[in-house]
C-alpha positions in Angstrom: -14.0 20.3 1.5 -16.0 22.0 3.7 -15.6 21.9 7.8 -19.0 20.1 8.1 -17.6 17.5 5.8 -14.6 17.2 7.6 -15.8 17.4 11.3 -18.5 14.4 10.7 -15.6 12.7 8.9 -13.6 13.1 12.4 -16.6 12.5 14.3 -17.3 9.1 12.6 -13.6 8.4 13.1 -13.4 8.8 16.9 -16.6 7.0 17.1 -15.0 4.0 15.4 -12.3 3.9 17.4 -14.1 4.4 20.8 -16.0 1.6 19.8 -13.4 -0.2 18.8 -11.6 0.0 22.0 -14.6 -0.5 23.9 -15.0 -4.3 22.3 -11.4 -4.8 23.1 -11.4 -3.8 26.5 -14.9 -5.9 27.0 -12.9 -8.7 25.9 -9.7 -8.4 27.8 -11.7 -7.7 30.6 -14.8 -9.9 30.4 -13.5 -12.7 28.7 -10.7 -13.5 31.1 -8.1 -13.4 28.4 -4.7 -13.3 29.6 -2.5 -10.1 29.2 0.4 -12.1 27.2 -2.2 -13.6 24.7 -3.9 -9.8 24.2 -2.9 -7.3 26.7 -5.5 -4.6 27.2 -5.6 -1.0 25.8 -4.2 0.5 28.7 -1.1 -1.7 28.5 -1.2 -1.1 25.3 -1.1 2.8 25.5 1.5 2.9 28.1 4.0 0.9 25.9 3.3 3.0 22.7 4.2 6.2 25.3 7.2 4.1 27.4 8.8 3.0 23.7 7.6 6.3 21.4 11.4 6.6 20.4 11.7 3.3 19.7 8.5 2.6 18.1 9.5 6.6 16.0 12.6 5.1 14.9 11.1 1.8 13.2 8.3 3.4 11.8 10.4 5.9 10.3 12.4 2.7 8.9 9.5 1.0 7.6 7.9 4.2 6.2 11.6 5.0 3.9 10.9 1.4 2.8 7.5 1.3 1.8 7.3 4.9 -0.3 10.6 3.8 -1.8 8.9 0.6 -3.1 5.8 2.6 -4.0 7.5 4.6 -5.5 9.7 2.4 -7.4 7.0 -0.2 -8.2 4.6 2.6 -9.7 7.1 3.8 -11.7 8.1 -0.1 -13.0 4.5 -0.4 -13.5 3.2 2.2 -15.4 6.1 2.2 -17.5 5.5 -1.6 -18.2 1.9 -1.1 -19.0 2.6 1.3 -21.0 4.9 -1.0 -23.3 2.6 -3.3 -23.3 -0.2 -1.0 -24.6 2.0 0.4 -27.6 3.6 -3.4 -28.7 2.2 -6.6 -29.2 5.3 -8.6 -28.6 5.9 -6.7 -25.4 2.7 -7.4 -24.2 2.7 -11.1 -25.4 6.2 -11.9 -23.2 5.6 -9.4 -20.5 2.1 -10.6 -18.9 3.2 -14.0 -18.3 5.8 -13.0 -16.1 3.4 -10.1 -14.9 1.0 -13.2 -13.7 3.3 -15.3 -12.9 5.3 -12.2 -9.5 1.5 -13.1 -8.3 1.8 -17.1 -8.5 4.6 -17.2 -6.0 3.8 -16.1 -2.3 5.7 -13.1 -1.1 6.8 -15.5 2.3 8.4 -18.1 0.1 10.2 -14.9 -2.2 11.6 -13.3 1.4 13.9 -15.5 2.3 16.0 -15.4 -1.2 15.3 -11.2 -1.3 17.2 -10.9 2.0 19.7 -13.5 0.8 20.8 -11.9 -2.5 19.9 -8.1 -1.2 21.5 -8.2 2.1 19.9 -7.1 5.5 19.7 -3.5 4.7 16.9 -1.6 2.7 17.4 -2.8 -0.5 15.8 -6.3 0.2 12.5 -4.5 1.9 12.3 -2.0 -1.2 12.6 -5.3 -3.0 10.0 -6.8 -1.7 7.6 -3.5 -1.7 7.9 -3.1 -5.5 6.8 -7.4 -5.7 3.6 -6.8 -3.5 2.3 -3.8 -5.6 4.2 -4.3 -8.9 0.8 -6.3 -10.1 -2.3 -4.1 -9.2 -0.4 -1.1 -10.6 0.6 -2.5 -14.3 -2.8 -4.6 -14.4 -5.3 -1.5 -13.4 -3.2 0.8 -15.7 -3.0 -1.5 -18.6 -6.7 -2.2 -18.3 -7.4 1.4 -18.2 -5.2 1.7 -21.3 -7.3 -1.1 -23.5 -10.8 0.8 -21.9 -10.7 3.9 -23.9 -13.7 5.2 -25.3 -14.2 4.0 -29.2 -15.3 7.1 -30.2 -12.0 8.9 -29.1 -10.3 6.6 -31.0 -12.5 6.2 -34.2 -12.0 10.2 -34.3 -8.7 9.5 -33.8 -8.1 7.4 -36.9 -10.5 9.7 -39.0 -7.4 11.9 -38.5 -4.9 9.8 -39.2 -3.3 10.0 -36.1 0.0 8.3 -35.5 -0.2 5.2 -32.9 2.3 6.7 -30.9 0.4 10.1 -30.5 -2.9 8.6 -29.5 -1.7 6.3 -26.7 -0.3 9.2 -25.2 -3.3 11.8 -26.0 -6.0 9.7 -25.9 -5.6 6.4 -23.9 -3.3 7.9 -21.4 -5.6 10.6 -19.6 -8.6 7.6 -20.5 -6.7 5.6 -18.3 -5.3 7.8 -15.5 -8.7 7.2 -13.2 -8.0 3.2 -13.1 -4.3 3.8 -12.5 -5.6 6.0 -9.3 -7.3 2.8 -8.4 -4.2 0.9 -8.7 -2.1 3.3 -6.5 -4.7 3.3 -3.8 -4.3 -0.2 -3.5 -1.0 -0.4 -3.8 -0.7 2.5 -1.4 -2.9 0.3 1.3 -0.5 -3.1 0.7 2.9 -1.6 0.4 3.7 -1.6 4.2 3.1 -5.7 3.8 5.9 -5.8 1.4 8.1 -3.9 3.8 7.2 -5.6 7.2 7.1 -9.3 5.2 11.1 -8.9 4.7 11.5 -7.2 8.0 10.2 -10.2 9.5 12.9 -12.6 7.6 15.5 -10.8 8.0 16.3 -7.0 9.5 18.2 -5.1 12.2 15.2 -2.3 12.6 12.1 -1.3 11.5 8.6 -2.6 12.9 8.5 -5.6 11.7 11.7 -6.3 13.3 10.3 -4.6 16.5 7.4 -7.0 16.6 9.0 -10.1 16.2 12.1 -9.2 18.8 8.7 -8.3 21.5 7.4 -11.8 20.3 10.3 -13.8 21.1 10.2 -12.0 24.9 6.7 -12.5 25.2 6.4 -8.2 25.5 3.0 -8.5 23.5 2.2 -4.8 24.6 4.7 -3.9 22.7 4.1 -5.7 19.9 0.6 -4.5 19.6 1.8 -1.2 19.8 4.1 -1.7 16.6 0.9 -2.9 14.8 -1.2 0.2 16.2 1.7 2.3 14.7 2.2 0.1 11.5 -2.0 0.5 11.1 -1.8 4.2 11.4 1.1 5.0 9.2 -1.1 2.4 6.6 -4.0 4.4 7.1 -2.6 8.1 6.6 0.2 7.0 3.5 -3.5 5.7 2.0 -5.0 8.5 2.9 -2.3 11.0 1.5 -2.4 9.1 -1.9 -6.1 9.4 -1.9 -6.1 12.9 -1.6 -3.3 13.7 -4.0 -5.0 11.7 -6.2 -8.4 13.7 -5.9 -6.1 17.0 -6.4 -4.5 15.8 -9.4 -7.4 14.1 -11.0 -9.9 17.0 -10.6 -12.0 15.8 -13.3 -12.6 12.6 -12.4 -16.5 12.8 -10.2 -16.3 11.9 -6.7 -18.9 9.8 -5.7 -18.3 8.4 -2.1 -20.9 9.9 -0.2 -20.7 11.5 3.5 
């Protein structure tokens, strides 16, 4: 990527934010809008420096969580999709129950994760690998099913074994809408993470946000949701790029 690319890239950035800002500020300030119901930047910005070890500490709770879950929950995925691709029988009991992780809310699943998992890690990770489990095995296994005909009528003119096509023909056919997946998944994790933290936890920033509610320190809770944002934000944009890295052939089509 060249440094043209990248500084309008940055440029574009700080101008979203300054304008951002800007709008808040104008409502803080013109709107009469009292500090407790949405404190303004400033507040804001002296909190995220007064607590940074605080706010450091949680984040770095909330991050273990959410790239164990991703991690976890792309590697459930897949796998499933996979096995749902090469068997009919697989793929006739499996997408029920596939559907049916996205028929129950996460909110009403929370309560139970932290109740059979504990308060620790385990019932965040938990609740990570639920949020993404379905855009991961649904974009993969749809990739899977999309492969050219042509591969695979060549395919069968050489009597290729079942086994040896999914994996040389409909796997790399389906690794650009598995990239699709994981971006999403990448963006939604952290909702897994924070959800449990907000049922049950002794750290992390979901934790931090609802102890500031309950004392009314709203600067401080809008600073665990600036940090929460960003760390969103980069793990997305960290995926994105390793993606683009590892998927070289695959055009790039998002224009500057």
């Amino acid at each position: 990527m060249s440094m043209r690319r990248i500084a309008g890239r940055l440029g574009r950035l700080v101008g979203t934010l300054c304008g951002l800002g800007l709008l808040w500020w104008g409502i803080v300030r013109l709107g009469g809008v009292p500090p407790y119901l949405l404190p303004p930047p400033g507040a804001v910005g002296r909190a995220l420096w007064a607590q940074r070890g605080l706010l450091a500490g949680a984040a770095g709770t909330t991050l273990l969580e959410t790239v164990s879950g991703l991690l976890l929950g792309t590697l459930g995925g897949g796998v499933l999709a996979l096995l749902m691709m090469a068997s009919a029988p697989v793929r006739r009991w499996m997408m029920p129950l596939v559907l049916l992780s996205q028929a129950v809310p996460v909110f009403a699943l929370a309560p139970l994760l932290v109740l059979w998992f504990g308060f620790g890690i385990a019932s965040k990770v938990v609740m990570a690998v639920l949020v993404i489990f379905f855009p991961i095995t649904s974009s993969f296994f749809d990739g899977l099913r999309r492969t050219p005909p042509g591969w695979l009528d060549l395919a069968r003119s050489m009597d290729a074994r079942p086994g040896l096509v999914l994996l040389r023909l409909r796997l790399p056919a389906a690794l650009p809408a598995f990239a699709s997946g994981l971006r999403v998944a990448a963006a939604i994790a952290p909702l897994g993470a924070v959800v449990g933290e907000w049922v049950g936890a002794s750290s992390g920033l979901g934790f931090l946000m609802q102890t500031a509610n309950t004392r009314f320190e709203t600067d401080l809770m809008f600073a665990a949701l600036l940090v929460l944002a960003t760390m969103t934000v980069l793990l997305w944009w960290g995926v994105d790029r390793a993606l683009a890295r590892m998927l070289y052939w695959v055009p790039d089509d998002r224009s500057d």
